[in-house]
C-alpha positions in Angstrom: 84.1 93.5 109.2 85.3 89.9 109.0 88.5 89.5 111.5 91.3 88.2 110.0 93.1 84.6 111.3 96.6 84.6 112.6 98.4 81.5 111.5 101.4 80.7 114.6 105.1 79.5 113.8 105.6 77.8 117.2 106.8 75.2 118.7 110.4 77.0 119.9 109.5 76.4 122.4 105.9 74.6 123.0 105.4 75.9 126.4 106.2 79.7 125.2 103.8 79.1 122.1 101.1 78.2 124.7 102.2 81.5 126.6 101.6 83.7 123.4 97.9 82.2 122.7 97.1 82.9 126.8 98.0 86.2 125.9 96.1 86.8 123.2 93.1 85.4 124.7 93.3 87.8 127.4 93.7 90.8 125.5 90.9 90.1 123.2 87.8 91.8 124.0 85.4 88.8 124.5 81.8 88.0 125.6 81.5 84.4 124.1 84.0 82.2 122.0 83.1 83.2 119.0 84.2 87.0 120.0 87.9 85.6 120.4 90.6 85.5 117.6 91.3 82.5 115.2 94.6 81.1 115.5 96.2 78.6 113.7 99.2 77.2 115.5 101.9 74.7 114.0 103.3 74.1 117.2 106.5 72.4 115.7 108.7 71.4 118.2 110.7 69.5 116.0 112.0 72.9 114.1 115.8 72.2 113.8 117.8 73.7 116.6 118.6 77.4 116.6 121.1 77.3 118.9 123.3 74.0 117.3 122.6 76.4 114.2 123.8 79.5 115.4 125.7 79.5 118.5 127.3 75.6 117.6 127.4 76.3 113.9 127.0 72.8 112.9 123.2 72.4 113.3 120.9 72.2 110.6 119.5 75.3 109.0 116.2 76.0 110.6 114.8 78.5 107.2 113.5 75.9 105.2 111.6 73.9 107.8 110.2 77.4 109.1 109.7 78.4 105.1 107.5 75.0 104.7 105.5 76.0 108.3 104.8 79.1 106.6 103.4 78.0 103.3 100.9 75.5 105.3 99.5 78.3 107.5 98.8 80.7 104.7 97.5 77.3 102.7 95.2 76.6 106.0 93.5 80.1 105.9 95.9 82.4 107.7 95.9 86.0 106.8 99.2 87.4 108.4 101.8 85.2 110.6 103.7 85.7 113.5 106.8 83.8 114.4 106.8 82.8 118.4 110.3 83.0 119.2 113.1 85.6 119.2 115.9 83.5 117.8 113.8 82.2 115.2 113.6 85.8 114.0 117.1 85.4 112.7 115.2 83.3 109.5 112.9 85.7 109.5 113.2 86.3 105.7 112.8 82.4 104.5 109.5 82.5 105.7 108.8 86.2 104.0 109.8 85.1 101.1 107.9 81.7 101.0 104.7 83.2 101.5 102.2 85.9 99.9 100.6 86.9 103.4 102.3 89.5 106.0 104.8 88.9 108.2 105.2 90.2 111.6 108.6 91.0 112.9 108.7 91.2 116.3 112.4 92.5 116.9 111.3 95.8 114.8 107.5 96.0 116.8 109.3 95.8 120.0 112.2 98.2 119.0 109.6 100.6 117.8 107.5 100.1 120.9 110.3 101.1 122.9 111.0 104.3 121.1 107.5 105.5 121.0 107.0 104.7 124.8 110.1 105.3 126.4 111.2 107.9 124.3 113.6 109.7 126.9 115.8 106.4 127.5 119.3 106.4 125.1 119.4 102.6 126.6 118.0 99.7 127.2 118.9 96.4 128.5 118.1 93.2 127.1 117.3 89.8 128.8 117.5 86.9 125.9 119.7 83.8 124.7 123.2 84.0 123.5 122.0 83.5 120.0 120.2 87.2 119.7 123.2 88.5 120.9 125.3 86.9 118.2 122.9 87.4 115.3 122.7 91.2 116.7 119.1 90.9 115.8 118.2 93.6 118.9 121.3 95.4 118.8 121.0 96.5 114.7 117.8 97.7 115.4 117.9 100.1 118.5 121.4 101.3 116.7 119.2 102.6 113.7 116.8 104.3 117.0 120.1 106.1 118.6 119.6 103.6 121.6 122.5 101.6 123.2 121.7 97.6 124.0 123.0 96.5 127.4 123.4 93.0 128.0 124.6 91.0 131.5 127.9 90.5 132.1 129.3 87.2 130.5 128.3 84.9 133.8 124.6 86.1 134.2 124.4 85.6 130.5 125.4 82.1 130.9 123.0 81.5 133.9 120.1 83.4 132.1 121.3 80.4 129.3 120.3 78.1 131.8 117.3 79.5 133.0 116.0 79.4 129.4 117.0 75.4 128.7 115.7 75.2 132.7 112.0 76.3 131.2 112.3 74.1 128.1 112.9 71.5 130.6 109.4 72.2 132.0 111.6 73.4 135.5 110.0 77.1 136.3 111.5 76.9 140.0 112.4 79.2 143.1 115.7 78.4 141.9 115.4 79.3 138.2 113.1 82.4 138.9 115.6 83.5 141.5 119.1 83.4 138.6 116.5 85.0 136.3 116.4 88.1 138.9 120.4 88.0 139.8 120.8 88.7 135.7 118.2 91.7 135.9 119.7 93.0 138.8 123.3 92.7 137.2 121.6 94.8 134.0 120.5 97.2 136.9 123.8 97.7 137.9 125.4 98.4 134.5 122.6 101.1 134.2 119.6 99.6 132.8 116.1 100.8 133.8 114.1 99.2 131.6 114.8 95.5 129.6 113.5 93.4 126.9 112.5 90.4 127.4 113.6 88.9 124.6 113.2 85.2 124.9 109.7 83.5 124.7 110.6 81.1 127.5 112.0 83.9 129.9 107.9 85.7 129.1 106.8 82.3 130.3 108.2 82.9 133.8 105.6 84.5 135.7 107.5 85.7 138.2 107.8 89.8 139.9 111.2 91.5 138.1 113.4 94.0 140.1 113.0 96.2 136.9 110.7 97.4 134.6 110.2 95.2 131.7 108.9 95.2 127.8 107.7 91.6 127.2 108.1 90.8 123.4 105.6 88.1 123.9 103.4 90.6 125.5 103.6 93.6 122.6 103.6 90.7 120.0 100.3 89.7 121.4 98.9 93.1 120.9 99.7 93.5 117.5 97.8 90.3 116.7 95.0 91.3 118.4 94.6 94.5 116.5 95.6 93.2 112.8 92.8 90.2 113.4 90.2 92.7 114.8 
């Protein structure tokens, strides 16, 4: 059987793009390069802002760029597409519908991922920008599973904000790593066991969690693996 090619919607951001391809590489079963998957990335960091879009409301719409990203990966060769960022997911349907090749959603893999693996937990909490908060694009989903989304309090959401524009500043720190804990630990104290991590720059922070984590990134990276193989 031939393996199919994945065709990335990237560049938001380009370091967490460049995260999700290291972890498809290292889940693909591989003697030699030609054993590893094809990927076509459009790592696009020009994409119109999600967040002066959505959490501003006076950006540009992001859809039609992401649309026309779309329409050249399936014209390249791509099989199936995958969209590299959380937020982005909020368009999710302008590239759907701009295309003739499947879509991944990643919000739905990882709600389902959660239900099937962690099926005694009624809640979860949910590390991620402000923007997936406000499009409820977590929150809709585990409602339809009968599981609550817990969030951190309004000021470790803000500093989690900052830890995410601290990584698209290139700044993975002591200091950053360290506000990125204080907002797990606060989701700890509200009652969280496990959390989504919801943002591909927070899945770019290697760095030990007091918590157990889901890494979207991380089961997004497995579903590629087995739709190319």
């Amino acid at each position: 059987m031939t393996d199919k090619t994945v065709g990335i919607l990237g560049g938001m951001g380009p370091e967490a793009t460049v995260d999700l391809m290291q972890r498809i590489i290292r889940l693909t079963p591989a003697l030699d390069d030609i054993d590893h998957i094809h990927c076509i990335v459009d790592n696009n960091p020009k994409v119109p802002s999600r967040i002066k879009a959505i959490i501003e409301g006076d950006g540009e719409d992001p859809g039609p760029c992401m649309a026309d990203m779309g329409r050249r990966l399936e014209t390249f060769g791509a099989d199936f597409l995958v969209i590299a960022c959380n937020t982005a997911h909020y368009y999710y349907n302008a590239v759907r519908d701009a295309v003739n090749i499947p879509v991944i959603h990643m919000i739905d893999l990882v709600a389902c991922h959660v239900k099937k693996n962690f099926p005694d937990q009624d809640k979860i909490g949910i590390l991620a920008s402000p923007a997936v908060a406000m499009t409820g694009l977590y929150t809709s989903r585990f409602k339809k599973l009968n599981i609550k989304d817990i969030w951190p309090d309004p000021e470790h959401q803000e500093s989690l904000f900052k830890v995410i524009k601290a990584v698209k500043k290139g700044d993975t720190g002591s200091k950053v790593c360290e506000n990125y804990k204080k907002a797990c630990k606060n989701l700890q104290a509200k009652g969280a066991i496990s959390a989504v991590v919801a943002c591909t720059e927070l899945s770019a922070l290697d760095t030990p969690l007091p918590l157990n984590t889901i890494d979207a990134a991380q089961v997004l990276a497995m579903k590629i693996v087995q739709m190319a193989r």
